[in-house]
N, C-alpha and C positions, 0 to 999 in steps of 0.2 A: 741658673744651672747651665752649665758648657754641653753644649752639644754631642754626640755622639759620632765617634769619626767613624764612618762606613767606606767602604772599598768594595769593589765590586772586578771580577778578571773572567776572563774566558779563554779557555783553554781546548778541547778537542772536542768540539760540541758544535750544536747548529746554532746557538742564541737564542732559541728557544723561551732559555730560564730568564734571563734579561728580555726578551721580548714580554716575556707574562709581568716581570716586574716593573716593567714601561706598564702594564692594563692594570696596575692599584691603581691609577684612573684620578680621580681628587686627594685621594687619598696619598697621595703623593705630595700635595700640599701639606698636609699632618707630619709627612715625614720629614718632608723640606725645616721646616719647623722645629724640630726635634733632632735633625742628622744632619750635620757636615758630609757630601759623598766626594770624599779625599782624593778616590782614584776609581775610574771606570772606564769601560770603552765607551761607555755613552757620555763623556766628559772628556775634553782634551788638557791631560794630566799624562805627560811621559816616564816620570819616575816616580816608584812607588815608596812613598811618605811612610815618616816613621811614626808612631804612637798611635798606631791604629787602633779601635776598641775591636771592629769585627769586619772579617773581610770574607763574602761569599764568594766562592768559586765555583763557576762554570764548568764542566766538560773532565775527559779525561785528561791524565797527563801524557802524551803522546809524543812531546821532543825535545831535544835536549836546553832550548830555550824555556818552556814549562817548569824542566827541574828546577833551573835556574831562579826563575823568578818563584816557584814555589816555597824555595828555598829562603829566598830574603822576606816571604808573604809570610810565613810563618815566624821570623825573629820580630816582626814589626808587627805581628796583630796578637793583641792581647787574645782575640778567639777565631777561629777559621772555621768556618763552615763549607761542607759539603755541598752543593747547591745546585738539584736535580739529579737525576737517576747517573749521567755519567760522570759526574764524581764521587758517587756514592760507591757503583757499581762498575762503571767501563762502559758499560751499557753498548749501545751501537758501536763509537770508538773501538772498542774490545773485539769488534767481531773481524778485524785483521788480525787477531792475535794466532789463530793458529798457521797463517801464512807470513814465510819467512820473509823476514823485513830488504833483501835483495828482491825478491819477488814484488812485492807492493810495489815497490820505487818505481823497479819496471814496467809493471801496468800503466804506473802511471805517468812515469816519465820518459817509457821505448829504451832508446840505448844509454842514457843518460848526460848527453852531450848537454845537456841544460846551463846555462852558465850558470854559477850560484848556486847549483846541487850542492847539498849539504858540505856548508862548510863555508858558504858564502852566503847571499842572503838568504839561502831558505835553512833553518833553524834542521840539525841530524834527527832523523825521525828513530823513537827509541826501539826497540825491538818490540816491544809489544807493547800497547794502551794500560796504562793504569790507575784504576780508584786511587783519590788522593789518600785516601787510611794506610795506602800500601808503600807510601813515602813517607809524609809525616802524620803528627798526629792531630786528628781533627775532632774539634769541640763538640760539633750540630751537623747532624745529616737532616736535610729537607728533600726528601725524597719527592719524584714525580717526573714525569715526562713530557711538557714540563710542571713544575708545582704551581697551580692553581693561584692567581691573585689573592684568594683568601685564603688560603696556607701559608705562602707569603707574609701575606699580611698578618695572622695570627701571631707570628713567630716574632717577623720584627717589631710590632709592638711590644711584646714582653721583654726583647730588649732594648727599647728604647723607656721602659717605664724603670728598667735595671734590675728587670728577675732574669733569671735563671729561665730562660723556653722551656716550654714542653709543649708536647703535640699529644694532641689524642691519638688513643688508634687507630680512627677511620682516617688519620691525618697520612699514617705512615705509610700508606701504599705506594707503590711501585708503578708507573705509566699515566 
């Protein structure tokens, strides 16, 4: 049986989600086993592979680099998951949203002499953070702040056996 191609991206988030899915811990062994992981920041893989079965995302969508690659993440994966509270939600990301995107910049960048302010190497920051459901459309929300090793882990064993995930209730919490 061919393995299961997985993808893993992080977008306007802390790492968090990827830190929790670094603590499946052995069990990561089980998955190695079962999943080819095609493309990840925890993997040195610069362009993102095509015939993906399913690819978790990190964070929110926040610049115009994100669209981009969210863009080619969903022609290439057969299922896209939402993957912690701020892709679900915006979550932290989101809370610049109701400050005008000149304003941010200049917090954070003074008068903007920066070389590579957007448009060079730092990626146009969008006006505001967004849940990835609010661009394209997504398979599996894994909600949590971050999602637990064992919710995780519940989820991608199911598809790694080739059902259809489902999470319990106590699964779908928020934080």
């Amino acid at each position: 049986m061919p393995k299961v191609r997985v993808a893993t991206a992080w977008f306007s988030g802390c790492s968090g989600c990827h830190m929790s899915f670094l603590d499946l811990d052995e069990r990561l062994l089980e998955f190695a086993g079962k999943a080819e992981l095609v493309y990840s920041p925890i993997v040195d893989i610069k362009e993102f592979p095509d015939d993906v079965d399913v690819t978790l995302i990190e964070g929110a969508v926040g610049t115009s680099e994100h669209l981009h690659l969210l863009a080619e993440i969903r022609r290439k994966s057969r299922l896209l998951v939402a993957f912690g509270d701020c892709a679900v939600t915006g979550n932290v990301p989101s809370l610049r949203n109701p400050i005008p995107r000149e304003e941010v910049l200049h917090a954070v960048y003074g008068d903007g002499s920066v070389p590579g302010l957007e448009g060079g190497e730092v990626p146009k920051l969008l006006p505001q953070a967004l849940p990835l459901h609010a661009v394209v459309r997504v398979d599996h929300f894994l909600p949590g702040c971050p999602p637990p090793p064992d919710r995780i882990w519940k989820f991608l064993r199911q598809l790694l056996a080739g059902k259809e995930p489902e999470l319990a209730r106590e699964d779908l919490r928020f934080g």
